[in-house]
Phi, psi and omega in degrees: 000126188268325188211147171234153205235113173234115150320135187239100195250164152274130155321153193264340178284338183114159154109229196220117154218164203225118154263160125294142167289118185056353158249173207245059191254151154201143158200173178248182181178176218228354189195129184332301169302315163293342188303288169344311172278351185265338162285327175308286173341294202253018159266301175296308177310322186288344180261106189299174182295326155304314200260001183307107181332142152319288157233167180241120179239108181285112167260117161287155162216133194264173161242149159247131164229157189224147172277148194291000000 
């Protein structure tokens, strides 16, 4: 796998959480800067080291809502 992909959603409580995309990783976090390292974390804990991605790539994704 060259690269893994995690949805980044805002939490409704505050802070962050991050799914993967085709593997079965998720974690949270209370700040951007922690996320990053708490995805760093649970990408290394799930890989071995042959198969650990190249990169990681966050999509956030925001909702807006505006009145009509």
């Amino acid at each position: 796998m060259s690269e893994v992909i995690f949805v980044v959603e805002e939490a409704h409580e505050g802070g962050f959480s991050a799914r993967a995309l085709g593997v079965s990783i998720f974690t949270e976090a209370d700040t951007v800067a922690e996320l990053h390292e708490r995805v760093r974390d649970a990408v290394r804990c799930h890989f071995d080291e042959r198969e650990m991605p190249k990169v990681i790539r966050l999509h956030f994704v925001r909702d807006d809502l505006i009145s009509a």
